[in-house]
N, C-alpha and C positions, 0 to 999 in steps of 0.2 A: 436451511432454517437459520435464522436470525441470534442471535448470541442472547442467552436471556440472564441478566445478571440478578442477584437480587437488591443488588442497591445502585440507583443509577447516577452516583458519584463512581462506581467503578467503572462502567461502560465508557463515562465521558473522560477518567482519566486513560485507558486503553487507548481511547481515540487520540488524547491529548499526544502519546508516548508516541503511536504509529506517526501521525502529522509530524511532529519532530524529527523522526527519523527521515520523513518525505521529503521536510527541507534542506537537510544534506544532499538528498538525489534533485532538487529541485533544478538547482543554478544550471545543472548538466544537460536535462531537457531542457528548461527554457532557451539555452545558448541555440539547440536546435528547433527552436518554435514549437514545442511540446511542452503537456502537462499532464497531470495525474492530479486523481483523486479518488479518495474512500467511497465504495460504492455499498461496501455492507462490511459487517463484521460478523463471521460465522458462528456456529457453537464447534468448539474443537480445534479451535485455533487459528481459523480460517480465515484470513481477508482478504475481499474481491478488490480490486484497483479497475479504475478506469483510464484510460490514455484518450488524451483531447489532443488537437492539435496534430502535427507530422507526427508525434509518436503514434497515434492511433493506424495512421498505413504503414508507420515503418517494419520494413521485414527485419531489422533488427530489435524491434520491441521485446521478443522473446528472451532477445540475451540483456538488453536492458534490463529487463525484470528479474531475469534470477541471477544475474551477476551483481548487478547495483542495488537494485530497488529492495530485493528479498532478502539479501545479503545483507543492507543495512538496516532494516525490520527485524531480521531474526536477532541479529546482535544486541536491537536497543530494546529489545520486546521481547521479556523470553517466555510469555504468553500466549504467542505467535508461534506456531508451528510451518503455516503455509501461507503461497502468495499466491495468486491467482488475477489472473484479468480478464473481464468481463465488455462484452462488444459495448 
């Protein structure tokens, strides 16, 4: 389910904090021709990521993501409980 706020200055600042965070992790994928992006934001803290580019086959995507990616989310987002990727 979709994250239902009731004022949607709050959802687009959410968004704003996660992408921030994203472009700390960004310069690191890009250097290996990968990219991410916000695919949803859940109710309960949840946001799906999507991996484009060689992060999408990479077998180390996994650690990417919860070493780097979710690592730097939970820190700058403390609205954010979980990360998750989504095919």
């Amino acid at each position: 389910m979709i994250l239902r706020m009731t004022d949607q200055t709050d959802t687009t600042a959410l968004r704003e904090k996660i992408e921030a965070a994203l472009d700390v992790c960004r310069p690191f994928l890009h250097a290996d021709g990968g990219e991410v992006e916000i695919s949803r934001i859940c109710e309960g803290g949840v946001v799906e990521l999507r991996f484009h580019g060689t992060c999408a086959m990479c077998a180390m995507s996994k650690m990417t993501l919860r070493a780097g990616i979710e690592r730097a989310i939970l820190r700058s987002v403390p609205e954010i409980r979980r990360v998750e990727s989504v095919g």
